[in-house]
Residue frames as qw, qx, qy, qz and C-alpha x, y, z in Angstrom:
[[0.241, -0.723, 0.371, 0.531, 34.52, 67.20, 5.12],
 [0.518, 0.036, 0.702, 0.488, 34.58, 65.23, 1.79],
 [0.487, 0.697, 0.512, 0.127, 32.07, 66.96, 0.40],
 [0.126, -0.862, 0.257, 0.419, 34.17, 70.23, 1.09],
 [0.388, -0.307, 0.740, 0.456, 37.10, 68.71, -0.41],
 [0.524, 0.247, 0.728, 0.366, 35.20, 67.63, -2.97],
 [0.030, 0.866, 0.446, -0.224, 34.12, 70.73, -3.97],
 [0.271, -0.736, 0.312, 0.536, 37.30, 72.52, -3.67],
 [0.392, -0.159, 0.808, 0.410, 39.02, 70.24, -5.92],
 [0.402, 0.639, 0.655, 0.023, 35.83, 70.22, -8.29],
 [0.198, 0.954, 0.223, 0.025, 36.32, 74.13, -8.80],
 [0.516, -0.486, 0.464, 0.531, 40.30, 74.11, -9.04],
 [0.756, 0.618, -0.190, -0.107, 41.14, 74.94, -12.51],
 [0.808, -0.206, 0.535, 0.138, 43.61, 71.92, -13.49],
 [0.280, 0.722, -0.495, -0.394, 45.99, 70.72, -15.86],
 [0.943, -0.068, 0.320, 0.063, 45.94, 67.37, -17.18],
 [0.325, 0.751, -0.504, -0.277, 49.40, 66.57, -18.53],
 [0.086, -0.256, 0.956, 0.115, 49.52, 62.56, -18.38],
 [0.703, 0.298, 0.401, -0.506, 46.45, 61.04, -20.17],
 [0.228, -0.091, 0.802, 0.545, 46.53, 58.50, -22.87],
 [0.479, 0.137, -0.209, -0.841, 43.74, 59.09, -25.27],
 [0.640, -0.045, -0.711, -0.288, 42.83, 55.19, -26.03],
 [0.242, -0.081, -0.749, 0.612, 43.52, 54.90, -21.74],
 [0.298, 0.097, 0.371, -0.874, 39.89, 57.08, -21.66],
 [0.456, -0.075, -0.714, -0.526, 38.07, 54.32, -23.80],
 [0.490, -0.062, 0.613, -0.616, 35.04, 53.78, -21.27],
 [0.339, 0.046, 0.936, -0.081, 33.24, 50.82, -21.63],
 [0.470, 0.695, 0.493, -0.230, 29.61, 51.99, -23.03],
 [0.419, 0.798, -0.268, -0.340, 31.26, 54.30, -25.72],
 [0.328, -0.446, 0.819, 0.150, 33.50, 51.35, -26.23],
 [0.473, 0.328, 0.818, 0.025, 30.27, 48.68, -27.15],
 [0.446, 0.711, 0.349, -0.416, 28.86, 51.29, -28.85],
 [0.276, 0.706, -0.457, -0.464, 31.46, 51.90, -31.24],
 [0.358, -0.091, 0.929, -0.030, 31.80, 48.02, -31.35],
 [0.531, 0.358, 0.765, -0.064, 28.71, 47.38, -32.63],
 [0.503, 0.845, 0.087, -0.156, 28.18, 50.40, -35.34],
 [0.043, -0.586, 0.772, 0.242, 32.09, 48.70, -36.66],
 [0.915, 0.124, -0.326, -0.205, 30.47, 45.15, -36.89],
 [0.428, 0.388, -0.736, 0.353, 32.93, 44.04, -34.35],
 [0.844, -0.431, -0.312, -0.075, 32.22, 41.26, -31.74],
 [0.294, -0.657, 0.534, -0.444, 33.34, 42.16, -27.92],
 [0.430, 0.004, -0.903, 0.014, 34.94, 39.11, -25.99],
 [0.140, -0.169, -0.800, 0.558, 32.74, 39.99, -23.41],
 [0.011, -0.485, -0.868, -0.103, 28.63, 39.82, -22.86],
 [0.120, -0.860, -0.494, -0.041, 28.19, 42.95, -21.54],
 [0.103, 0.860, -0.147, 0.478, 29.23, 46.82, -20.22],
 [0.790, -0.524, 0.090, -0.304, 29.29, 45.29, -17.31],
 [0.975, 0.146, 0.037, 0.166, 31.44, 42.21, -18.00],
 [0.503, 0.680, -0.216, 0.488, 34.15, 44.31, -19.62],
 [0.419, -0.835, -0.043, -0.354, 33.82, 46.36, -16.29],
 [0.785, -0.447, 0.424, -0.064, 34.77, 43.80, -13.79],
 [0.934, 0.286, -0.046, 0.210, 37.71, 42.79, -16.28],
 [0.096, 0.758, -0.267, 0.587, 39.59, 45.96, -15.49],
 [0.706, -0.620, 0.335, -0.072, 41.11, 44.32, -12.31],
 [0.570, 0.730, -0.333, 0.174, 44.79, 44.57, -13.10],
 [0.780, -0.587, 0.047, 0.213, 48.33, 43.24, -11.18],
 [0.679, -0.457, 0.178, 0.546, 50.46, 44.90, -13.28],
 [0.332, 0.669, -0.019, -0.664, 50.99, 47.12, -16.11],
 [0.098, 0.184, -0.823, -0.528, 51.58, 44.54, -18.72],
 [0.141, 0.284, 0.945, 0.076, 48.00, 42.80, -17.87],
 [0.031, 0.678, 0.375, -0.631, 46.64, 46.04, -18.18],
 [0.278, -0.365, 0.664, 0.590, 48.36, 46.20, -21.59],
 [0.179, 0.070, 0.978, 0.083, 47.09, 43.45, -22.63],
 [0.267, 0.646, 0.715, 0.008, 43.29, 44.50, -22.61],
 [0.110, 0.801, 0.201, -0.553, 43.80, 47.95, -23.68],
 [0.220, -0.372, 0.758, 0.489, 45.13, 46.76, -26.34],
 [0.181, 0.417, 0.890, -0.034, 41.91, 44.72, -26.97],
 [0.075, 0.751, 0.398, -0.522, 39.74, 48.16, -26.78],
 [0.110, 0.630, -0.206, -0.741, 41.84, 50.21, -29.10],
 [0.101, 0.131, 0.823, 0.544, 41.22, 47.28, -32.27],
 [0.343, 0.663, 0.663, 0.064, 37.48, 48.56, -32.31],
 [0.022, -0.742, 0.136, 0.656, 38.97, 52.22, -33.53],
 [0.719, 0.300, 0.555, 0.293, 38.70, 52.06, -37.09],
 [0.506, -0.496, -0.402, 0.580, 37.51, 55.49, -37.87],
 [0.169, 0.397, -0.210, 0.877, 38.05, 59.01, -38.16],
 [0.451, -0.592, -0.009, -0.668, 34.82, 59.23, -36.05],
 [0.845, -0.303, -0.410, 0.164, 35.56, 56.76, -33.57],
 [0.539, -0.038, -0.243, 0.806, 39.02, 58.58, -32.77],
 [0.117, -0.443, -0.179, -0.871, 36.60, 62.06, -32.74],
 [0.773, -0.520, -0.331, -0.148, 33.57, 59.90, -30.44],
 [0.750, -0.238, -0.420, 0.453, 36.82, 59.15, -27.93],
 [0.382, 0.222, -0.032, 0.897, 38.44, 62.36, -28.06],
 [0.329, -0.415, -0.030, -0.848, 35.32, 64.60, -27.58],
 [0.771, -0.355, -0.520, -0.098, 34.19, 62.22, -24.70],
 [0.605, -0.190, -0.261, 0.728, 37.54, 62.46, -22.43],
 [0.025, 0.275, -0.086, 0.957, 36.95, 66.76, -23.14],
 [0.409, -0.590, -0.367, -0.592, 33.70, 66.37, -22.15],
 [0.782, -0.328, -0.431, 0.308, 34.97, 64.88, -18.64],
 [0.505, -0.229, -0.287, 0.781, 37.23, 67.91, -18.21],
 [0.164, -0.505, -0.226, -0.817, 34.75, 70.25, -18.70],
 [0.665, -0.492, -0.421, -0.371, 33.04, 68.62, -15.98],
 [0.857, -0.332, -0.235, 0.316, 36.04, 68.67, -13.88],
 [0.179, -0.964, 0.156, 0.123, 37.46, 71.91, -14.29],
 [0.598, -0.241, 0.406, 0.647, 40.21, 70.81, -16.43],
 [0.315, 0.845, 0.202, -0.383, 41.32, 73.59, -18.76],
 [0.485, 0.722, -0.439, -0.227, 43.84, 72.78, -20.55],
 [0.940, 0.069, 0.335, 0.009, 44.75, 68.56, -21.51],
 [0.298, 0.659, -0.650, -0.233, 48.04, 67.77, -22.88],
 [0.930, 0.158, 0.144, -0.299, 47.24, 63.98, -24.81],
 [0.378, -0.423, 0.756, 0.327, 48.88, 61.34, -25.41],
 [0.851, 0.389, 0.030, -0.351, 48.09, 59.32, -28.48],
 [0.690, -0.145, 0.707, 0.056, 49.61, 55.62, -29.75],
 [0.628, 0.389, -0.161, -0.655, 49.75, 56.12, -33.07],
 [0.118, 0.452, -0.880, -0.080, 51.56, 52.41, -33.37],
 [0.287, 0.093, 0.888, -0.347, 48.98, 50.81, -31.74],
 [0.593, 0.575, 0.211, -0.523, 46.52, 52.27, -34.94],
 [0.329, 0.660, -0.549, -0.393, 49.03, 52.03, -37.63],
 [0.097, 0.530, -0.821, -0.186, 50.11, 48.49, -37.16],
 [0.408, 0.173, 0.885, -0.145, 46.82, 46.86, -37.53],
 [0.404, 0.445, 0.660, 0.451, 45.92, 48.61, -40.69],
 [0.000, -0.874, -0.486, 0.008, 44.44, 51.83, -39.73],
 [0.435, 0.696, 0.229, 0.523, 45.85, 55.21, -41.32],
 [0.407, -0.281, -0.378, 0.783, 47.90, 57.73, -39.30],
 [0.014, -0.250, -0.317, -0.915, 46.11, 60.22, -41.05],
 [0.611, -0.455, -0.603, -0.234, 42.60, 58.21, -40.03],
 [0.585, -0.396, -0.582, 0.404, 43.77, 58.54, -36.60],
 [0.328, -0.272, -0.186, 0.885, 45.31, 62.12, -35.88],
 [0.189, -0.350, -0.500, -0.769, 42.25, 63.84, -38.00],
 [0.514, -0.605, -0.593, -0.136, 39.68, 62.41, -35.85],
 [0.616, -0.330, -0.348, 0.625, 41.78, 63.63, -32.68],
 [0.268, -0.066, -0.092, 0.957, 42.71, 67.12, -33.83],
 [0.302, -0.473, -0.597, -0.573, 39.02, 67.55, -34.67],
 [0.554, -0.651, -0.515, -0.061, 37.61, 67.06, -31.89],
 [0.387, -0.360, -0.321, 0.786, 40.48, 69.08, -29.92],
 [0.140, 0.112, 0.070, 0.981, 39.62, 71.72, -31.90],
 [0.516, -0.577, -0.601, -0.197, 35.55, 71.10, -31.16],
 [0.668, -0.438, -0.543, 0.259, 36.48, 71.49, -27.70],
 [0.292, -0.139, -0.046, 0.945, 38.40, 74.51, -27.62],
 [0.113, -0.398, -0.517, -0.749, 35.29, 76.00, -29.59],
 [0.524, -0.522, -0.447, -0.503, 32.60, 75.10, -27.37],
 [0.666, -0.654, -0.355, 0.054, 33.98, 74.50, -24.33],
 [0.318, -0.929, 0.007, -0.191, 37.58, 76.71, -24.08],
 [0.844, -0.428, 0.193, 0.259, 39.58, 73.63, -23.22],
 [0.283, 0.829, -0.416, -0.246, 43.01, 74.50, -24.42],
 [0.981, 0.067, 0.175, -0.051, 45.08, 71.46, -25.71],
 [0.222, 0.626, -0.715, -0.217, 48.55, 69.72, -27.05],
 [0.972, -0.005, -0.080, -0.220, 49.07, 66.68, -28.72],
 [0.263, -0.720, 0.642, 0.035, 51.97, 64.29, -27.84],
 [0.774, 0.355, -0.406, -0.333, 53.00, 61.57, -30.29],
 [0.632, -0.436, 0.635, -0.084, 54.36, 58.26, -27.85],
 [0.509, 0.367, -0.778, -0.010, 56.68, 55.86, -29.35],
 [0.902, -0.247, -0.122, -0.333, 55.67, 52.19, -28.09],
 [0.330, -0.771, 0.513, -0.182, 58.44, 51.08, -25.86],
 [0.736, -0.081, 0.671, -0.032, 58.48, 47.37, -26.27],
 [0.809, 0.546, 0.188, 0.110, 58.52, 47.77, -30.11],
 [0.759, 0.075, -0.083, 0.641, 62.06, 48.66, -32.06],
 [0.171, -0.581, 0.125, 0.786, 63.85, 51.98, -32.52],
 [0.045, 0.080, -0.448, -0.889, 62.97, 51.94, -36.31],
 [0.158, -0.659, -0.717, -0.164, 59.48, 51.30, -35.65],
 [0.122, -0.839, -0.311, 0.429, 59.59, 54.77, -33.80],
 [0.025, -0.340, 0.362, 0.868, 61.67, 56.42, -36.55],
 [0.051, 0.304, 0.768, 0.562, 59.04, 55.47, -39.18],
 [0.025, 0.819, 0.535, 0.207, 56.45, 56.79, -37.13],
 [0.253, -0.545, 0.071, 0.796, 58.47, 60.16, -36.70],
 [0.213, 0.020, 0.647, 0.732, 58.11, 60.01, -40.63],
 [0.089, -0.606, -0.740, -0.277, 54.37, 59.26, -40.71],
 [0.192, -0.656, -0.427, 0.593, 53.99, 62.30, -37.92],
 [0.281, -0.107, 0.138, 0.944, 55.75, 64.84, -40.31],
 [0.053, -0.481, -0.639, -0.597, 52.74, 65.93, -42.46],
 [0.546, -0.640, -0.539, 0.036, 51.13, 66.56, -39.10],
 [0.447, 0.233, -0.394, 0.769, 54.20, 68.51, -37.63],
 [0.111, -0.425, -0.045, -0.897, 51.93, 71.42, -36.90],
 [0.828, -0.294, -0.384, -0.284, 49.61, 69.00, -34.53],
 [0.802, -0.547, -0.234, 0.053, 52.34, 68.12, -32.40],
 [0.011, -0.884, 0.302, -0.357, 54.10, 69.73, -30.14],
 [0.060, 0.649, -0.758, 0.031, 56.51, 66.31, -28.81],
 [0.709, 0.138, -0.688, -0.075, 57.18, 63.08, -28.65],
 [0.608, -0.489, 0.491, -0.389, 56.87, 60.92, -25.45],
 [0.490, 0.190, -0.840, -0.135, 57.46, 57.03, -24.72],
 [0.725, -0.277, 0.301, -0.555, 55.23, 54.54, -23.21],
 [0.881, 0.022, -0.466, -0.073, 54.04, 50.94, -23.07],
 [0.906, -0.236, -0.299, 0.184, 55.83, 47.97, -21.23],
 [0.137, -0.910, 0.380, -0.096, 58.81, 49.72, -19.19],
 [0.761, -0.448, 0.394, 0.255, 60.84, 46.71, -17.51],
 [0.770, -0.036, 0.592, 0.236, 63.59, 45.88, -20.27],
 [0.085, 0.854, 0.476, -0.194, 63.05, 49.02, -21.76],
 [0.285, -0.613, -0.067, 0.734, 65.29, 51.49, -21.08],
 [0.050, -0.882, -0.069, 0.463, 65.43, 55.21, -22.54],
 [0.151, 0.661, -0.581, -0.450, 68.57, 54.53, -24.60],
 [0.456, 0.189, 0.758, 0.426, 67.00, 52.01, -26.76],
 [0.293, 0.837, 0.429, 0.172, 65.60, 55.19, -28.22],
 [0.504, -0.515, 0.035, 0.692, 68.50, 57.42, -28.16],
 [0.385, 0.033, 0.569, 0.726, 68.76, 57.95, -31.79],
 [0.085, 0.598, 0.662, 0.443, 65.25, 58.41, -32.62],
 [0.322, -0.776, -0.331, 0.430, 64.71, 60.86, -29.32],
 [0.383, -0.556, 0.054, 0.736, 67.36, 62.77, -30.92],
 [0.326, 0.193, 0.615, 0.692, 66.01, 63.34, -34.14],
 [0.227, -0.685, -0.690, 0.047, 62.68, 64.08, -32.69],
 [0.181, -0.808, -0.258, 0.497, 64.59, 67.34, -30.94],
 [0.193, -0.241, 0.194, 0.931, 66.31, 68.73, -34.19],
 [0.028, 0.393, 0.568, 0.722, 63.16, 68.64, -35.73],
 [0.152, -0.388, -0.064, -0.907, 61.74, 70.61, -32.90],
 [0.653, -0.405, -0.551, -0.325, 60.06, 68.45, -30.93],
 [0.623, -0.449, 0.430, -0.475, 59.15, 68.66, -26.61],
 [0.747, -0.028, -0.661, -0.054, 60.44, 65.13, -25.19],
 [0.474, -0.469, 0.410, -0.622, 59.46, 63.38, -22.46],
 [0.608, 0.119, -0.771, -0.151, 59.25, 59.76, -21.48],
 [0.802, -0.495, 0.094, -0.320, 57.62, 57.38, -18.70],
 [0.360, 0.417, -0.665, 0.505, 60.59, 56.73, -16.82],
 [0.015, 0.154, -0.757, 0.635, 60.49, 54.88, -12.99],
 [0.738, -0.216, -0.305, -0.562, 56.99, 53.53, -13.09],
 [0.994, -0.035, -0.058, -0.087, 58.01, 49.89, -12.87],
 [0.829, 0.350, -0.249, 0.359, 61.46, 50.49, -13.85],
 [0.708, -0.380, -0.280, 0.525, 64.08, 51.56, -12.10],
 [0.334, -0.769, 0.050, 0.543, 65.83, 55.13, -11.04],
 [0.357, -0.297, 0.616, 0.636, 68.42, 54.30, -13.45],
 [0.422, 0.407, 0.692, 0.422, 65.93, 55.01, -16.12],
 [0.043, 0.960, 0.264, -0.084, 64.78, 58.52, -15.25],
 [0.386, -0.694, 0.286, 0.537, 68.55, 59.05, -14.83],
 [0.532, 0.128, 0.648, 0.530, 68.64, 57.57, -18.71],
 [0.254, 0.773, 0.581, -0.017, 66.00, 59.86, -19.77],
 [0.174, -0.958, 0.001, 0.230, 67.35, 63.00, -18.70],
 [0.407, -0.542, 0.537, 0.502, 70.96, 62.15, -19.69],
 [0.597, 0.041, 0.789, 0.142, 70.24, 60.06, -22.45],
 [0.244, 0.657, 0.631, 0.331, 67.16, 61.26, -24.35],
 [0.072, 0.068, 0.000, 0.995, 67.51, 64.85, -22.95],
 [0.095, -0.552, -0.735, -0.383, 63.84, 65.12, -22.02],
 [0.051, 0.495, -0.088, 0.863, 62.01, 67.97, -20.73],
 [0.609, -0.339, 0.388, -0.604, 59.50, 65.84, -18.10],
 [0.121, 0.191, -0.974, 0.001, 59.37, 62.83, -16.66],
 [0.628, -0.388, 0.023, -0.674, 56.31, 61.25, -16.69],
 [0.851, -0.220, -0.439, 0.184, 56.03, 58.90, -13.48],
 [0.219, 0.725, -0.289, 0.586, 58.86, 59.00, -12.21],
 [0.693, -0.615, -0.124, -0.355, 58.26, 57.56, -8.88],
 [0.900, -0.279, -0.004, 0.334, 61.23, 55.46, -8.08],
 [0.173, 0.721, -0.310, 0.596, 63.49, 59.00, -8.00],
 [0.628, -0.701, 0.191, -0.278, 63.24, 58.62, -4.32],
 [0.945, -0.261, 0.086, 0.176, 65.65, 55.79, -4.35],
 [0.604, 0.298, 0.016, 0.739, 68.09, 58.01, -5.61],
 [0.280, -0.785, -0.120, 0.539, 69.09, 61.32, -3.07],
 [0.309, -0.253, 0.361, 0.843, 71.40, 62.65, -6.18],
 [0.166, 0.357, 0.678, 0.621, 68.86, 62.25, -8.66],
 [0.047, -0.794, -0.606, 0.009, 65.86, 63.93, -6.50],
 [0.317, -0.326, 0.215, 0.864, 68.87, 66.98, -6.40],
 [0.038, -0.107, 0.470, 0.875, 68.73, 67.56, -9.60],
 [0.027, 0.724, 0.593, 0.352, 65.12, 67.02, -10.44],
 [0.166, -0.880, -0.435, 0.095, 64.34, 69.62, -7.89],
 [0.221, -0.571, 0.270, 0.743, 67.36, 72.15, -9.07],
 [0.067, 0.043, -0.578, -0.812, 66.67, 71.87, -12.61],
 [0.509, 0.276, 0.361, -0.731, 62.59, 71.72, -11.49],
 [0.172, 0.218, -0.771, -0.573, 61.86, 69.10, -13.80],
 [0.627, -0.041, -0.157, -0.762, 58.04, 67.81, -13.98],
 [0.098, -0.114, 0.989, -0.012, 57.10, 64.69, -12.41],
 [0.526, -0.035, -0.531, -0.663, 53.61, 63.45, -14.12],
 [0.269, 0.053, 0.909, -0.313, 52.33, 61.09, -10.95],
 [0.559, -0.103, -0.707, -0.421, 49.49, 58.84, -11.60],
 [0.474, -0.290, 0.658, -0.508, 47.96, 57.46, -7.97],
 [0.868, 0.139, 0.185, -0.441, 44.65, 55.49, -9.23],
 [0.752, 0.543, -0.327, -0.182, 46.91, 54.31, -11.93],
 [0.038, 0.442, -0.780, 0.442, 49.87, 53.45, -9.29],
 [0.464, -0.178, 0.743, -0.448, 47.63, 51.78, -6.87],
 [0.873, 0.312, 0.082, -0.367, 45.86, 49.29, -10.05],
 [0.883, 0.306, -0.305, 0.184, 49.01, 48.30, -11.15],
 [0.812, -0.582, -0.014, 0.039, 50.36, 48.03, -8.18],
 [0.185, 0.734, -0.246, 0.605, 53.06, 50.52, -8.21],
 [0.163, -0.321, 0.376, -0.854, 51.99, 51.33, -5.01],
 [0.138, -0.305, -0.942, -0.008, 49.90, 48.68, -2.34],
 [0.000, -0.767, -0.640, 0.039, 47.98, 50.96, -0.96],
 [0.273, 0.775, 0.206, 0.531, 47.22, 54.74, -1.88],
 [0.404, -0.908, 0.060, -0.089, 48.40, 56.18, 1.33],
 [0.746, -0.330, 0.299, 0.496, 51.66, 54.71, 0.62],
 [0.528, 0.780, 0.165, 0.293, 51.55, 56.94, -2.73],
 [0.536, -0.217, -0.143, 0.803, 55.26, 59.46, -2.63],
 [0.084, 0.737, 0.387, 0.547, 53.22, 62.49, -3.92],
 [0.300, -0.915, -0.242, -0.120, 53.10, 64.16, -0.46],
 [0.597, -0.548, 0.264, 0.523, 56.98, 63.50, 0.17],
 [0.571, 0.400, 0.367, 0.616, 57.70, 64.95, -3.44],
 [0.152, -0.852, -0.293, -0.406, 55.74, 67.99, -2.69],
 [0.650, -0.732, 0.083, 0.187, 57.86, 68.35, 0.95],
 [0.496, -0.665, 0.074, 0.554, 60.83, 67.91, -0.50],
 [0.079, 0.744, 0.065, -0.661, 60.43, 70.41, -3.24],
 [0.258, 0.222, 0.902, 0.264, 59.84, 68.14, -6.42],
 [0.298, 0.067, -0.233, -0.923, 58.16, 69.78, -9.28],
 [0.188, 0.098, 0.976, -0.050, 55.48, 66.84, -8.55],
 [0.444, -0.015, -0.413, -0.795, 52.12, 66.76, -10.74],
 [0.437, 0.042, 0.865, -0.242, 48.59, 64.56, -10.56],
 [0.536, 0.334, -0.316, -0.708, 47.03, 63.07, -13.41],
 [0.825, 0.066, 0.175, -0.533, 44.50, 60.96, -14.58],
 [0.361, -0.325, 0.848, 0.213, 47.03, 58.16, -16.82],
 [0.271, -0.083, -0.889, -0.359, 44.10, 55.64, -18.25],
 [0.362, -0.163, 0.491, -0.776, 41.15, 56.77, -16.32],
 [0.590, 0.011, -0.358, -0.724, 39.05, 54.28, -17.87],
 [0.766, 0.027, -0.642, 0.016, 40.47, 51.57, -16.81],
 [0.476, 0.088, -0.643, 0.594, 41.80, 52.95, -13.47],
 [0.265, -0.588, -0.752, 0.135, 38.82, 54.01, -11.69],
 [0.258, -0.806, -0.273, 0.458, 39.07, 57.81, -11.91],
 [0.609, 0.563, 0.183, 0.528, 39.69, 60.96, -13.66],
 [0.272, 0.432, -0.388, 0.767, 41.50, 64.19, -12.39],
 [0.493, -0.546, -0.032, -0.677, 38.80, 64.84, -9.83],
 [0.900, -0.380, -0.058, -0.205, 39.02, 61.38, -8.30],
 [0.636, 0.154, -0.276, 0.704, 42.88, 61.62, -8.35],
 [0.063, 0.416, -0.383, 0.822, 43.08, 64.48, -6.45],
 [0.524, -0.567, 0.174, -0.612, 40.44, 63.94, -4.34],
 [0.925, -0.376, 0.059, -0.013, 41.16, 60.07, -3.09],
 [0.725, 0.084, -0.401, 0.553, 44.76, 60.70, -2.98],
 [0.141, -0.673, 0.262, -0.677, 44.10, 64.15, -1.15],
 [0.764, -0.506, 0.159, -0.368, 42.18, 61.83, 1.58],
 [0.939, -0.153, -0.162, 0.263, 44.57, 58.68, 1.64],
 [0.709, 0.147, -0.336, 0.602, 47.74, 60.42, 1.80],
 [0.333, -0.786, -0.369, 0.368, 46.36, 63.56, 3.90],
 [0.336, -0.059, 0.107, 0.934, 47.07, 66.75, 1.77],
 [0.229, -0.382, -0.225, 0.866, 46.58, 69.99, 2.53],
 [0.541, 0.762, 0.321, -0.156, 44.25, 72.41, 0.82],
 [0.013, -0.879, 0.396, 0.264, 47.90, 74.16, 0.21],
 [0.561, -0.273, 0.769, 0.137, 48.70, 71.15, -0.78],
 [0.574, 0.522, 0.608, 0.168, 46.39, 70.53, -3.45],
 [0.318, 0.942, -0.013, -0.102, 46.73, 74.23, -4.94],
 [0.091, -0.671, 0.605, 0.419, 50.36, 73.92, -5.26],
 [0.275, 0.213, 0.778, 0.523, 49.92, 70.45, -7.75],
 [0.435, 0.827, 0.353, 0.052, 47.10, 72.99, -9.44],
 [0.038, -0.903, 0.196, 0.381, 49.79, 75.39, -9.38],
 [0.377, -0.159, 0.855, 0.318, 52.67, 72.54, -10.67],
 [0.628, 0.392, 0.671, 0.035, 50.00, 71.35, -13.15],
 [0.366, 0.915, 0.169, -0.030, 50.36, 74.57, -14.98],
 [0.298, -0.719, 0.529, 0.340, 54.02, 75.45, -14.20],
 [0.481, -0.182, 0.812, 0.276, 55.14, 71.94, -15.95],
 [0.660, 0.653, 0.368, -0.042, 52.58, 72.37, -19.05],
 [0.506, -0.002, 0.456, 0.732, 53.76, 73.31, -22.30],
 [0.116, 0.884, 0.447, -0.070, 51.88, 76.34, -22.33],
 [0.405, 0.509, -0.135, 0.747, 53.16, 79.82, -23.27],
 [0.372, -0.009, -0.467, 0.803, 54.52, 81.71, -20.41],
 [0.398, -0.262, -0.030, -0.879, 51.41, 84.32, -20.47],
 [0.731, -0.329, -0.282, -0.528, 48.75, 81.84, -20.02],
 [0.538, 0.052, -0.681, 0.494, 51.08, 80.00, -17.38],
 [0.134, 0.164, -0.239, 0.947, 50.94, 82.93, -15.64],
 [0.544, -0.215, -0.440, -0.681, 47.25, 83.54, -16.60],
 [0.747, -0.370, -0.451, -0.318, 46.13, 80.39, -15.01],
 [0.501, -0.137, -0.646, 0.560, 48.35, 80.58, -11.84],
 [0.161, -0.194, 0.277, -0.927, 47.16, 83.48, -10.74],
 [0.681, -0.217, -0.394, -0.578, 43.76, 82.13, -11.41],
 [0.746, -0.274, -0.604, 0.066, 44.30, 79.03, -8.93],
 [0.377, 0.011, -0.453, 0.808, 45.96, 81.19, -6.44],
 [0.403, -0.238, -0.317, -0.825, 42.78, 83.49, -7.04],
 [0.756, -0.113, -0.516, -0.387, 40.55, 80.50, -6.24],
 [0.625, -0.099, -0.654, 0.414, 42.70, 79.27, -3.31],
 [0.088, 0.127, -0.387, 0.909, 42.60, 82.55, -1.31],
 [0.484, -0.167, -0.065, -0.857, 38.81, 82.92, -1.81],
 [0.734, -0.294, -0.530, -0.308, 37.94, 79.36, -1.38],
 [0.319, 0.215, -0.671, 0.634, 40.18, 79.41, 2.23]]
């Protein structure tokens, strides 16, 4: 039956809408850029790195991905990464990829927003060329750093404007919250910008509730610890607001102990706009394919199951309403025929 499954899922067109770009930095395209930088890995081999990726939370996870992104120097590095991760969702039947990208994590070790977002939009556009994929970029403010460290890069973004289409927030959650970025969130929407923010990973309820109130955003990505709140899963699922899940990424940093304990299938029951996506596949042992398929088997969902997050994956995108449309039909298409 897996291979069925694996199949299905294989030929599902998909939406990825929670992927960090530097989170798809695989190991070999890692050394390789390493070594044509002049830059010494702490570790001996592809291999080595490999088996380092064994994480107990999302700060030690941090920690080395942090490590990875210092061999980006660049424009072609940030191009090499970029056109790497498309090449994956070609191969996976993803058709349209809405990226994150760090620019803080480029900017504040020397390396040019320009240098960075160039290489990126390149290569989205590449991709769209040759392979179709359709694309949006999302600029993340670094959670653990200030509020004017995210207004400055709001500044550095402008030039770019056209490039992105909103702002998100990531990094470290605990200690966090939402409304230490009120101000900047709100600048972010008169100048036009989609927000969203990783809300209930690690942290609590009371932060998705911050998001939404707070920052006004438009999805949450996570989002998991709604459940502990009956009012709050209300309103997500009256005002149908996007939850971005992560499993692989849940069950590595131990979110979640084991993947069958994952809340995806009770989101989906009780009528939660609920999503799957891929987070940091590099590091977390899977990209959309292997999300959907080893949470399909641990938590025991449906084929109807799985087409409705293909169905969600598109609903929640920041597509225009045609191609919404467009590609539901398409998965609905695809469901009836593969039945």
């Amino acid at each position: 039956m897996t291979t069925d499954l694996s199949d299905f899922i294989h030929g599902l067109p998909k939406a990825e809408l929670h992927v960090h770009i530097e989170g798809t930095f695989e190991p070999a395209l890692m050394f390789a850029i390493a070594r044509r930088n002049g830059i010494s890995l702490d570790y001996p081999s592809v291999q080595a790195l490999q088996d380092a990726y064994r994480f107990n939370n999302l700060q030690e996870f941090l920690d080395i991905y942090y490590i990875g992104a210092n061999v980006l120097i660049h424009e072609e590095d940030f191009y090499d990464l970029t056109m790497a991760y498309l090449r994956r969702c070609k191969e996976q039947t993803v058709v349209h990829t809405e990226i994150f990208f760090d620019p803080q994590t480029h900017t504040d070790r020397g390396i040019a927003f320009d240098t960075v977002i160039r290489g990126i939009q390149r290569a989205l556009e590449d991709g769209k060329g040759k392979w179709g994929i359709t694309s949006r970029l999302i600029l993340c403010f670094l959670r653990h750093l200030s509020e004017e460290a995210a207004f400055q890069t709001l500044e550095q973004a402008r030039p770019y404007r056209e490039w992105i289409c909103g702002v998100g927030l990531d990094s470290s959650e605990l200690g966090h919250p939402p409304s230490k970025f009120e101000r900047v969130f709100k600048q972010a929407e008169e100048e036009g910008y989609l927000l969203m923010a990783h809300a209930g990973e690690e942290g609590p309820s009371a932060y998705i509730r911050e998001a939404l109130d707070i920052l006004g955003v438009v999805r949450i990505d996570h989002g998991n610890r709604c459940l502990d709140d009956e009012a709050l899963i209300q309103e997500l699922v009256e005002r149908q607001i996007p939850l971005t899940l992560c499993p692989l990424s849940n069950l590595e940093l131990k979110v979640v102990q084991n993947l069958s304990d994952h809340p995806v299938k009770r989101m989906l029951d009780q009528g939660l706009l609920a999503t799957i996506h891929s987070d940091d596949p590099a590091y977390f042992g899977g990209y959309m394919h292997e999300n959907y398929l080893r949470t399909a088997e641990s938590v025991g969902l449906s084929r109807q199951d799985i087409c409705q997050l293909a169905v969600n994956s598109f609903r929640a995108s920041f597509l225009d309403d045609s191609n919404k449309e467009m590609w539901i039909d398409r998965v609905k298409t695809y469901c009836a025929d593969s039945g």
